[in-house]
Every structure is written in structure tokens, then in C-alpha cells.
N, C-alpha and C positions, 0 to 999 in steps of 0.2 A: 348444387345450390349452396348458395354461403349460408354460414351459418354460424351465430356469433352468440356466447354467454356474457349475458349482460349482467350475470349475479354476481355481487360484492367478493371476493377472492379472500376469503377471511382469512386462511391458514397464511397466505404470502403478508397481509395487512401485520397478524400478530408474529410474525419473522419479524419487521420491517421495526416493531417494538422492543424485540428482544435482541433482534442484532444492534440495534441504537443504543439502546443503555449501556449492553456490553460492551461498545466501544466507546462510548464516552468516561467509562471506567479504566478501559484496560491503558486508552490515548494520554486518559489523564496521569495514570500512573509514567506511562514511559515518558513525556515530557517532563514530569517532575523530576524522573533519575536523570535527564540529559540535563537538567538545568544548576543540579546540583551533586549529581554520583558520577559523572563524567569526565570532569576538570583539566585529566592526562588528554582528551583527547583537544584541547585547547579552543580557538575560535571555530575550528570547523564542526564542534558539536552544534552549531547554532544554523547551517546548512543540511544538519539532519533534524535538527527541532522544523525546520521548512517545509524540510520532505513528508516526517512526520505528521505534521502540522495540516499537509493538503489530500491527506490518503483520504481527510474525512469533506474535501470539498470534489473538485475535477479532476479530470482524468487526462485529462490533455496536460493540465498544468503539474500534475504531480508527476505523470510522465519528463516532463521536460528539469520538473525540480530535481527527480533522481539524476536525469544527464548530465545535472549541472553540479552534484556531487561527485558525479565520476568525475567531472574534470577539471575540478578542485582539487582534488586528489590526485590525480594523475599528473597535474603540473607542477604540485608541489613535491612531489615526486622526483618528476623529471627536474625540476631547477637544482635538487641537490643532489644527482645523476649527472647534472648535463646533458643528458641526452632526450630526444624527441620534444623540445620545447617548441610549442607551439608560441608563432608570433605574437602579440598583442592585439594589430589592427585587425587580425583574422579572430580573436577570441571576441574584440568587442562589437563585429558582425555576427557572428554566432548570435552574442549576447541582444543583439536588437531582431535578430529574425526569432528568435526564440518568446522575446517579449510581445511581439506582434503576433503571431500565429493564431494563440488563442482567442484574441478578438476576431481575425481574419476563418477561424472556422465556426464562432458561433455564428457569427452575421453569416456565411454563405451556408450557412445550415435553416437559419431561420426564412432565409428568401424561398427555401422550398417547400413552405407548409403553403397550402394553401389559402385564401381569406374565406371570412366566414360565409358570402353568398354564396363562392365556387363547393365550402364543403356539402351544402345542404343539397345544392342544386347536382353533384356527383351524389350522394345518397339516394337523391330521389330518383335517380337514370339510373341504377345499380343494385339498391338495397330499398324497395320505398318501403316494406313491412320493416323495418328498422328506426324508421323517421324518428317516428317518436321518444327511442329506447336514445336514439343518438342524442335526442335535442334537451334529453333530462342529463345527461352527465353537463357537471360542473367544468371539466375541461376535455376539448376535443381538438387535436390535429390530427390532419389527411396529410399524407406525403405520396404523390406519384410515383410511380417507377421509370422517370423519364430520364433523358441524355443528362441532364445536370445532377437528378440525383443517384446514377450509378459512377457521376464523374467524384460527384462529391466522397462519396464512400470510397472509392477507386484511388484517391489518393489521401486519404485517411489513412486508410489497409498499406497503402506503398509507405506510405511517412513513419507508422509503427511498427513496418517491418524493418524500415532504416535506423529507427531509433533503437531499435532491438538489439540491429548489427552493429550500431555503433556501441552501445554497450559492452558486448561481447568483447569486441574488439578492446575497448579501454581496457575493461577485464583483466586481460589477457596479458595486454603490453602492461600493467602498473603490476602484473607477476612477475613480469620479467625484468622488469625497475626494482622490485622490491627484492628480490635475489641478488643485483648489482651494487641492491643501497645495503643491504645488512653489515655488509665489512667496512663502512664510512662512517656509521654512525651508533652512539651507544644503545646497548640493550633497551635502555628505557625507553627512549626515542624511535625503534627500530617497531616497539611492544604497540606503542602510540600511536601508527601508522599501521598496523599491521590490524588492528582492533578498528582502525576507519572504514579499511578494506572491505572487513567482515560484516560492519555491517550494511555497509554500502551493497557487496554479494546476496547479504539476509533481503533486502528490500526488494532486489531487481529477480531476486527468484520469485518473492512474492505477489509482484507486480504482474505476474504474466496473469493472475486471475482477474486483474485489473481489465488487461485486455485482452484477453480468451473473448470474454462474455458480448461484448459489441460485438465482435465480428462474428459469433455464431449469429447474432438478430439480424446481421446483414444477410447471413447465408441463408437463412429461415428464410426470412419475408423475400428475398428474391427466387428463391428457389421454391416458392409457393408449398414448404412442406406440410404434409396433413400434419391436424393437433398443434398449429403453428402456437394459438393463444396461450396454449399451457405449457408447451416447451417455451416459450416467452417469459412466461410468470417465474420456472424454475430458472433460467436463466439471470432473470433479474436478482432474484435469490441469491444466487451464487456472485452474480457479481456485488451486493452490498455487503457480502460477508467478506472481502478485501482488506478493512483493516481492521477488522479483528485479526485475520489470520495472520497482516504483518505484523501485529504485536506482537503476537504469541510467539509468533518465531524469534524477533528479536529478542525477547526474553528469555527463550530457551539458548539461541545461539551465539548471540551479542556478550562475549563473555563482561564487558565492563555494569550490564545489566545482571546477566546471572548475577555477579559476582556482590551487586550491590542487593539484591531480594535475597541471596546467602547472609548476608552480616547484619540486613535489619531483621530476616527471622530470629539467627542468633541472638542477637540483642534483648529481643523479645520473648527467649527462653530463658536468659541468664535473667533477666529483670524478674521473670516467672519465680526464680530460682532461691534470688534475694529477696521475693516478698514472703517467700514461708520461713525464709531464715532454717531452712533444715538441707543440710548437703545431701545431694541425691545418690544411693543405693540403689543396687538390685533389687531391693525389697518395692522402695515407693516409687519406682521408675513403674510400676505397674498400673499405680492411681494416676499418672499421666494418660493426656491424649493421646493417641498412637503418634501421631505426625513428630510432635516433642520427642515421643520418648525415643523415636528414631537418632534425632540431632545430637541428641543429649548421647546417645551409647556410640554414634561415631566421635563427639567430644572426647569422651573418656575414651576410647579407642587410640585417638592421635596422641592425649597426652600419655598412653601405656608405653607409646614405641617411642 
């Protein structure tokens, strides 16, 4: 028999508050370093202010944005290589199917909900002790398990595995571009490109929890597993925590990010430092935060050697 919890899901509602703020904290911060602590990585920090930018809207588009930094990257790449330069007329097809896509899958997603007479009148053939509990939610769609909608998901699942592969594959070959390009061009230039790379890599590993979590709902609901609605609930979970998790990696790995949250904490110590006006000792390194007094004893460490 079906059987459905129609009570409010409070613990997933108060995530859905806490992972929000946290990322409109953590997003605000790293677009502020790409806008201004970035500068060596030139116009293309503004292709990852994009990517950036849509981790906190769609999944389809931010997918497509990350693609379309790999092959920014990769032709810029290639053009001062020479090698693997993809034509133009082929990059500005790419660029118009890529633009279209995402209207072309909400519209053929939307034609498979049902209308409201068809939802009520499937409730009442199926569920009629539910009528009610259905007819008090503020929003309700029914989606069938029909030929159009395992077609639709069917090439969802094919598209994001292609996208995947193509990834890799850019990956892979701008590695092997970037081993070609090191002896062409200067250290700093080389440093610049190399720091795109990275985090163009930081994004697309952290992308797969982007789309891990669809295609588990796909595998759920067709695979009619038991406990579907709460493995649903933690699913949804995991995948809103997405761009939290890509900041935080940026931040950790994105060395032009470390490198910029290093020198405004420093800043922030030495400012500490100047406002007591007392050079800091062994003695009052103790009446510090711990955090400080950490920075402060590798300062004086670097300037000992």
C-alpha cells in the first residue's frame, strides 16, 4: 500500500537555511577575490566570476559554463602551441547549441507534468485517502513514468555523461599543451595559465555533486526503491550543499585565493600589532588569539632564516 508523510520535513527546511547563508557568504567572498586578488589571471577571471556566479542558480547552465571555461582555456592554449586549434565555425556551433539546450530542456521537462484536472483525477484512481493531504500543499506536480519521460531523463543522463567525457578529455589534452607551452613562454605567464588550470580542475571535481544527486532521484523513483521520500529529502541535501563545497575547495586549492586570504589575515595581524604599539615577544604572544599567535611565530620564524 502507498504510503506518504505529509509532515513538514523540518531538519531538511532548517539545512536549506543554513546552507543558504553559508553560501551567499562564502560566494560573496570568492567573487570579491576574483574581482579584485586575481588580476595575473587576466580577462578570463571573468569566465570564472560566470561559473562562479551560476553554482548558485542551474545546473544545466553551470554545467555548460564550466565547459565553456575549459575551452577558453584550452584554445588559448592551443593558439600559442599551435597545436589542436579548433576552427571557429565549429566553436560558434558549439556556442549556439550550448545556448539553446537549456531552454530546449526546461520546456520538454515541463510538457511532462501533468495539468491540474489529470493530477487530481490520477490521485483519486490511486491514492483517494490522500485527496485531501494532496489538495492542501501550496505546490504539486505528478510526472508519469512514461516513454517521453524515461526518454527525457535518458538523454539528460547520456548529455552529462558526454559532458563529463568531454571535460576529461580537455583536461587531459590542456596537460599536455601546458608541458609543450612551459619552454615558449615566461615563468609568469606560464604561473598565469597554470593557476586557470587549477581552478578550472577545483570546479569540475566539485561539480560531480552537482550531478551525482539528479541521477540518484532518477534511479530512486524508477527503481521504485523502498524509503524513496527520505532518501529523496537527503539527496536534495546533498545536492544544495554544491556550492558551498566549491568555495571551500577553491579556497583551499585555488592557490591565487589561498594566497590572497594569507595576506589579508597578515594584514590584519600587523594592523593588531601597530595598534598596541608594543613589538610582540615570547612573553605577550601568549595574551593573543591562538589563530594570531600562530601567524605571528611563523612571521618571526621566516624573518630568523
Amino acid at each position: 500500500m502507498l504510503e506518504i508523510d505529509f509532515t513538514e520535513p523540518r531538519w531538511l527546511i532548517n539545512w536549506y537555511h543554513f546552507i543558504g547563508g553559508l553560501s551567499m557568504i562564502l560566494n560573496s567572498v570568492g567573487i570579491y577575490l576574483l574581482i579584485y586578488h586575481t588580476h595575473k589571471l587576466g580577462s578570463f577571471r571573468y569566465y570564472l566570476l560566470a561559473c562562479l556566479a551560476l553554482t548558485l542558480t542551474f545546473t544545466v547552465i553551470q554545467m555548460e559554463s564550466l565547459l565553456l571555461c575549459f575551452e577558453k582555456k584550452h584554445q588559448s592554449i592551443a593558439e600559442v602551441t599551435k597545436t589542436h586549434i579548433v576552427p571557429k565555425p565549429i566553436r560558434y556551433i558549439v556556442y549556439f547549441v550550448w545556448l539553446i539546450t537549456p531552454f530546449n530542456v526546461f520546456f520538454w521537462f515541463s510538457t511532462l507534468a501533468m495539468s491540474k484536472e489529470e493530477k487530481f483525477d490520477y490521485i483519486m484512481s490511486t491514492a483517494p485517502q490522500y485527496l485531501t493531504n494532496f489538495m492542501a500543499l501550496p505546490n504539486l506536480d505528478i510526472y508519469l513514468k512514461t516513454t517521453s519521460f524515461i526518454l527525457f531523463f535518458s538523454v539528460v543522463l547520456s548529455s552529462g555523461i558526454v559532458l563529463n567525457i568531454l571535460m576529461v578529455t580537455s583536461a587531459i589534452d590542456i596537460f599536455y599543451l601546458m608541458a609543450k607551452l612551459k619552454s615558449k613562454i615566461s615563468p609568469v605567464t606560464y604561473q598565469k595559465h597554470r593557476e586557470a588550470v587549477i581552478s578550472i580542475m577545483v570546479q569540475f571535481g566539485s561539480s560531480t555533486i552537482c550531478f551525482v544527486p539528479p541521477l540518484l532521484m532518477v534511479v530512486i523513483v524508477i527503481a521504485h526503491v523502498d524509503q524513496a521520500q527520505i532518501l529523496i529529502e537527503v539527496v536534495t541535501a546533498w545536492f544544495v550543499s554544491h556550492s558551498v563545497v566549491n568555495m571551500i575547495s577553491l579556497l583551499i586549492f585555488f592557490p591565487p585565493h589561498r594566497s590572497s586570504v594569507s595576506t589579508i589575515f597578515t594584514r590584519r595581524v600587523r594592523a593588531y600589532e601597530i595598534s598596541n604599539r608594543t613589538p610582540f615577544s615570547e612573553t605577550n604572544l601568549h595574551n593573543l588569539p591562538f589563530h594570531l599567535s600562530l601567524f605571528l611565530c611563523h612571521e618571526e620564524s621566516e624573518r630568523t632564516v
